[in-house]
N, C-alpha and C positions, 0 to 999 in steps of 0.2 A: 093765427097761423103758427106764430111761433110757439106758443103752449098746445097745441098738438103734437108739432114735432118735439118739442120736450117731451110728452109724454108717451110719445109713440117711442122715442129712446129707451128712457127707464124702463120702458116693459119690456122691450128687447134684451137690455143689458141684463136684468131679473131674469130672462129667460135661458138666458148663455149660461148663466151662473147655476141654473137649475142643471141644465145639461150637463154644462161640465164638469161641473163635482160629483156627481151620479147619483144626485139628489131627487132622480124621477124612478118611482117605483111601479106603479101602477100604471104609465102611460104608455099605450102601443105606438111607436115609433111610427108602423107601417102605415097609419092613417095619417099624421101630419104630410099636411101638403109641400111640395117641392117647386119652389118658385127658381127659375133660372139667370143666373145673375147678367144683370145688362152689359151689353159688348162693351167695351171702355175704346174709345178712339186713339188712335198713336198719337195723331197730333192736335190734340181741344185745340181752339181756340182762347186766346184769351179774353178776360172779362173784364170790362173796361171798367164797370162802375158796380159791379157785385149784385146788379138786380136780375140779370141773368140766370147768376147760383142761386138766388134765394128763388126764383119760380120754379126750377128743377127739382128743387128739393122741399119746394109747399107740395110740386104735383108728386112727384113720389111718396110723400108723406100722406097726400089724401087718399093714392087709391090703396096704399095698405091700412085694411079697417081692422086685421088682424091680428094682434101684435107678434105672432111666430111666421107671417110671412115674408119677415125678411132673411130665416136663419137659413142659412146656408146648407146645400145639399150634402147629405152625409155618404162620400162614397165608398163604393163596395170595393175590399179589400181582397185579392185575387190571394190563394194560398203559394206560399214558396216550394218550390219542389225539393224534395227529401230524397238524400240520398238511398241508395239501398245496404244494408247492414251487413257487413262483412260477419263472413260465416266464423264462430268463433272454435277454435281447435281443439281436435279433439286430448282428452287430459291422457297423462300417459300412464298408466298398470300403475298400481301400486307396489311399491315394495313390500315383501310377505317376510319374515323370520322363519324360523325351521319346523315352527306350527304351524304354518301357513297361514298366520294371521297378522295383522296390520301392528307393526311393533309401536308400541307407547311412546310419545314425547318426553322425553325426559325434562327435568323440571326444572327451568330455570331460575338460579335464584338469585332471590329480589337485591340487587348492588345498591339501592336506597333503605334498606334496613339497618336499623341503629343498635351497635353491638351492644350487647346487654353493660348497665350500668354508665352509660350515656346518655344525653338529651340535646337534642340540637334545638337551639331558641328560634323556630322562625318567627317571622314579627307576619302581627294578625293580615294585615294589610296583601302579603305575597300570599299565606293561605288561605285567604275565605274566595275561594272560586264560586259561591253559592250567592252572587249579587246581582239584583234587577240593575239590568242594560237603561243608559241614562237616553231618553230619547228626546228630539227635538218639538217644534211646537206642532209642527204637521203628522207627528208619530214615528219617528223613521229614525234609526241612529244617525248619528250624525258622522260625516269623513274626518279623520287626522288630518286637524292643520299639521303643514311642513313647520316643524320646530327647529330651531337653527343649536348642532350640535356642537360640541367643545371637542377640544383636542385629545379629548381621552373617547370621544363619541358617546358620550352620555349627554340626558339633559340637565345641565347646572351641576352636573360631575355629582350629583347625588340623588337623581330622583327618576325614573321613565313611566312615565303612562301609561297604562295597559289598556291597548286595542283592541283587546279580546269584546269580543258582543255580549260577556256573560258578567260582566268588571270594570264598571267604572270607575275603581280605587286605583292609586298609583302605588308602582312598583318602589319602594326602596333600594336604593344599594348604596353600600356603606361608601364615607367619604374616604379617600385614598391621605395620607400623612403627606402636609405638606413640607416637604424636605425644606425648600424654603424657612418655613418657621423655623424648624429644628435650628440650621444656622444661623437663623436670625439671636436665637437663645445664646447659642455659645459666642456671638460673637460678642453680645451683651456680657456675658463671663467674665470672656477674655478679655475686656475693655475694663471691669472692676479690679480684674488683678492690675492689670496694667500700671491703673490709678495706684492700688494701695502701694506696690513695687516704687512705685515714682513718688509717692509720698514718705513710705518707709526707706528709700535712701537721700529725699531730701532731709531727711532726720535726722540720718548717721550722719552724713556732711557737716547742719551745723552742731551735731555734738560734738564730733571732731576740729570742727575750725573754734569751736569755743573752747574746747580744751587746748590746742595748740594756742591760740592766745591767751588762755591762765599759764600756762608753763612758760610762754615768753616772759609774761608780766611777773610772774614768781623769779625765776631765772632773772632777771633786774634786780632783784629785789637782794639787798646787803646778806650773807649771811657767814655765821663760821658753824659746824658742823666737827665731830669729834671722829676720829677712826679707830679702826679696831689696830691694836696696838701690840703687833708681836717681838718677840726680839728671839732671835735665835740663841740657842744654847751657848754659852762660852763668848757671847761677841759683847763689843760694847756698845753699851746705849746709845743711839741716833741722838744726835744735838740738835737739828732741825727743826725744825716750827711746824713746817709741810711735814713732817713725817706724821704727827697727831693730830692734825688736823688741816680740815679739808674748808677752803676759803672763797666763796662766791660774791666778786662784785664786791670784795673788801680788801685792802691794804693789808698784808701780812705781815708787813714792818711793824706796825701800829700796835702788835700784841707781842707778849712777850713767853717766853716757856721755863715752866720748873720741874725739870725730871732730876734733882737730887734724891728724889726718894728712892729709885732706883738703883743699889749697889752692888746687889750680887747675882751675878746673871749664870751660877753655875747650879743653882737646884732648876730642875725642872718642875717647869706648873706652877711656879709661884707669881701672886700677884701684886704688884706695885704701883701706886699712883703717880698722878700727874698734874698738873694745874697750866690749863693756857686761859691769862687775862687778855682780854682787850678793852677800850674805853669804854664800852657798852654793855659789856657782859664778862663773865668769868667762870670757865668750864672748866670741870673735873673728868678725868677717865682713869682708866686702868690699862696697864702693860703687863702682858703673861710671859712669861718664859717660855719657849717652845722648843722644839730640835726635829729637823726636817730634812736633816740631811745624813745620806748615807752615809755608814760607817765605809772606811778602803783598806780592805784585807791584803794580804801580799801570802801567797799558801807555799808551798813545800814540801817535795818528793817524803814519802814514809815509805819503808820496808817493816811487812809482818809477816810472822809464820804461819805458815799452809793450818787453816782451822782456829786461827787466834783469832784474835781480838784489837779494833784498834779505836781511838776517839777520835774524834772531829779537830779538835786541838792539837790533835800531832801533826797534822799538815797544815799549822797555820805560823806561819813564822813572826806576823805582826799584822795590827787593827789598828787604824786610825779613826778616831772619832770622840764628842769630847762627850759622851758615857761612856760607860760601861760595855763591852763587847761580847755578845756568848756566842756559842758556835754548835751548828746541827749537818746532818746531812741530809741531801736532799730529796736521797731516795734509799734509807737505812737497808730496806731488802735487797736491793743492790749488791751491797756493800758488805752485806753476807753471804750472798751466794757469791761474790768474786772470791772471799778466803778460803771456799773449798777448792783453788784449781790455782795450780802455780800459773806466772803470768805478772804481768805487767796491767794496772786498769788505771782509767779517768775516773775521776771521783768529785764530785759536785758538794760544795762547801758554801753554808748559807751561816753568813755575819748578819748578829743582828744587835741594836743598839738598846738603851733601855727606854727611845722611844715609839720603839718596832720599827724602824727605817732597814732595810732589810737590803743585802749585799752578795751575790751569787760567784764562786771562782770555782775554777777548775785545779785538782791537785793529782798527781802522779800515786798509786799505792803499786808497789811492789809486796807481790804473794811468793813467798823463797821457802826451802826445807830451813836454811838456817838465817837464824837474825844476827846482824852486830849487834857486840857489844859495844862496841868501839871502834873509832876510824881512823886509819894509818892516812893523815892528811899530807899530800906532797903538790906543794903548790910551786911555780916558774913563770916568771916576767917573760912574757914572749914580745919584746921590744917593737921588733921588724912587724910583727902583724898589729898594735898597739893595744894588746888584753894580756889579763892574767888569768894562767891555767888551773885551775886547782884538781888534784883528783884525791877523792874521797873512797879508799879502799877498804871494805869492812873485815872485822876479824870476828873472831868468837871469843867466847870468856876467856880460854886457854890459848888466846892470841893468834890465834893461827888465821890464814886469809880465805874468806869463803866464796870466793871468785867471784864477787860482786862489787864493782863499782860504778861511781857516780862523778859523771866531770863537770866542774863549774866554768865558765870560761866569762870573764868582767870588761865591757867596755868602758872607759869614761869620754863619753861627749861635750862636747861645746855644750850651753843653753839653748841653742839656736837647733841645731843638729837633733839634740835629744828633745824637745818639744815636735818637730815635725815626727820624727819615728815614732812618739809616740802616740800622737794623732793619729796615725797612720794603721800603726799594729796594736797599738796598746789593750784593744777588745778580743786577741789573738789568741788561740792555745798555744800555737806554735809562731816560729819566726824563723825567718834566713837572713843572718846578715855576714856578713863576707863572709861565703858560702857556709855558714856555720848555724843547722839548725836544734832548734832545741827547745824549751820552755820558756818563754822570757817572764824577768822580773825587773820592773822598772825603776828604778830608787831618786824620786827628785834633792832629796839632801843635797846629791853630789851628781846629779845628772848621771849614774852610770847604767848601762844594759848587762844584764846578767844571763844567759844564755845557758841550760840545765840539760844534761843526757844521762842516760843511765845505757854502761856499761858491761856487757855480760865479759866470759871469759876472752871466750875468741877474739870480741872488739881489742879488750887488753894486750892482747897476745898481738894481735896487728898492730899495733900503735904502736910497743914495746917492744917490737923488732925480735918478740921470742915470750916465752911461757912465763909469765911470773911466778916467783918462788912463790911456795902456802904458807911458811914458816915467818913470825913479825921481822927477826933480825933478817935475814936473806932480802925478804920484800923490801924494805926500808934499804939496803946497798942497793938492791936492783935499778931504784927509780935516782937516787942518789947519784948514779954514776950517767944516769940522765942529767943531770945540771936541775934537780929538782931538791927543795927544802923538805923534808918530810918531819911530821912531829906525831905523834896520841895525841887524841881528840874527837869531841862526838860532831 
């Protein structure tokens, strides 16, 4: 029984399979027979011990001697109702131009054409549209799995599938620059400089601390050392030990100095030895003569004639210095165009030594029609004011007075008195001292201030209480019978 109904299966299941795949070609449908499938009970009962089922299903099995009468009725398929088709509208006139005929489209043109001398690289992959569709095992293309997309909405941010039915190649697109990386690079850069920065001043550090401890270590270390050795012009030789040389971390007691080679300190540039021993060593040098210091002029009122001529040497009354002294002015064009124009001028007076140390003073030029020859000197001790007056009245060859004078007026101060004043003024052209201004000339010999005016006629005539005589004899009573000494003299 049971290899019956085995075999009455198989030929059913062979039979479905024929159907169902539309594997029957020749067989008229409308002759197989239609067996109607038995009522199924709501409620079976059930079966105690399964001999029940096996008799139902020997006796169903014996009376189908057919193997297609168990397939199932194929039923008829009623048609779905179709809508009615909407009436479609009608088109509207054409548009005519002034021919009356249907104007031409004009030609659009192609936005994908590649301007001449161009070539765009597409990769083979996006243009070969011309590729058999990949199909599954039953024939059918197959659906797009969901593929799970990135943050840029591509898949793997470089690659998309193309779903197209005529293309189963995938789409490339180019990978986007990982910014990332980029900073990953520089911050590796930045980290090498970093290094070599931090290596290259651990360097300098200890070149530096290794040189500061050779220099401590040296700097211990005993030494004597020679100096450059000057001696000013005219002074006398340094006795000193420390003045030639220079003693580190050594007893200066302990050596001894022989500067007798050095005797005469009044040429310039000349060179002389020296010998400093000590217990350990015994150094020679040299000592040069030098002059370094300014020469100090003291200048002096000059009168010349309107268009003359005068030298530098007329308004210098005395140079101190221990050369030689020559004398220039300091702006010779000056000094010529002031002799075209009568007038009183400053005049810049440059001392200089014979080892160019160079000395700048200011001197008085008087520009006159006439010059002295000679000066009707009338000097007076003015007690009560504590100076002495001197005035300086010039004449001509023929003695006579050419309305020009010059007053000297001399104080003598304390040490104390005449050091502050001349702290004070002594870089002065001018000075006021009890109320009395004028030129000063400082004289340390004897501490005194000398105080200089130049006098025209008028001022004369004010002073002297009336017009001085022109005539020598006359002029000389005039001031005379002021309580003044008068003599000749330049």
């Amino acid at each position: 029984m049971n290899n019956n109904e085995n075999n009455n299966n198989n030929g059913n299941n062979n039979d479905l399979n024929v159907i169902s795949l539309g594997g029957v070609e020749n067989t008229d449908v409308s002759n197989l027979p239609i067996n109607e499938m038995p009522a199924v009970s709501q409620n079976p009962e059930p079966t105690l011990n399964g001999e029940e089922n096996n008799t139902d299903t020997n006796n169903s099995n014996n009376g189908n001697n057919n193997p297609t009468n168990d397939i199932n009725q194929i039923p008829t398929m009623e048609a779905a109702p179709v809508a009615p088709m909407a009436e479609m509208p009608t088109p509207p006139d054409p548009v005519l131009n002034d021919g009356g005929e249907i104007p031409q489209v004009p030609t659009i043109p192609d936005i994908n054409q590649v301007p001449n001398g161009q070539s765009y690289d597409v990769p083979e992959v996006m243009n070969n549209m011309n590729v058999t569709p990949f199909l599954n095992e039953i024939g059918t293309v197959p659906p797009i799995p969901n593929v799970p997309t990135t943050s840029t909405g591509l898949i793997n941010d470089d690659v998309i599938p193309d779903s197209s039915p005529n293309n189963s190649k995938e789409v490339i697109v180019p990978k986007k620059k990982n910014k990332s990386g980029n900073g990953k690079g520089m911050n590796k850069i930045l980290f090498v400089i970093i290094i070599v920065l931090a290596l290259a001043a651990v360097g300098v550090g200890v070149y530096i601390l290794l040189g500061v401890a050779r220099e401590r270590e040296l700097s211990k270390k005993p030494s004597v050392t020679l100096k450059e050795v000057l001696i000013e012009l005219g002074s006398n030789p340094s006795s000193d030990i420390n003045d030639y040389a220079e003693f580190k971390n050594y007893d200066s007691s302990t050596c001894t100095l022989d500067a007798t080679g050095i005797k005469d300190t009044t040429s310039l540039g000349v060179e002389y030895e020296f010998t400093v021993t000590c217990p350990d060593q015994n150094l020679k040098g040299k000592a040069r003569i030098v002059d370094t210091v300014a020469p100090k002029i003291t200048t002096k009122e000059a009168t010349v004639m309107m268009n003359g001529s005068i030298l530098p040497d007329e308004f210098v009354s005395s140079c101190e210095d221990a050369s030689k002294c020559s004398y220039e002015f300091k702006d010779e064009k000056v000094v010529n165009e002031s002799l075209k124009t009568l007038g009183e001028y400053d005049i810049v007076i440059v001392a200089k030594d014979a080892a160019g140390n160079k000395t700048e003073a200011t001197a008085k030029m008087i520009v006159s029609e006439v010059v002295a020859s000679l000066y009707l000197n009338c000097e007076k001790n003015v007690e009560d004011e504590g100076y002495i007056e001197l005035l300086k009245l010039g004449l001509s060859s023929n003695n006579e007075f050419i309305k020009v004078g010059i007053k000297e007026i001399t104080f003598t101060l304390s040490e104390e008195d005449y050091t502050a004043l001349k702290s004070e003024h002594g870089n002065k052209d001018t000075i006021t001292y009890n109320d009395i201004t004028g030129v000063p000339t400082f004289d340390d010999t004897d501490y005194s201030l000398k105080i200089t005016q130049t006098l025209t006629y008028e001022d004369l005539t004010t002073e002297g209480n009336g017009e001085p005589p022109l005539t020598y004899a006359e002029l000389k009573a005039f001031y005379e019978n002021q309580d003044y000494a008068c003599s000749i003299g330049f």
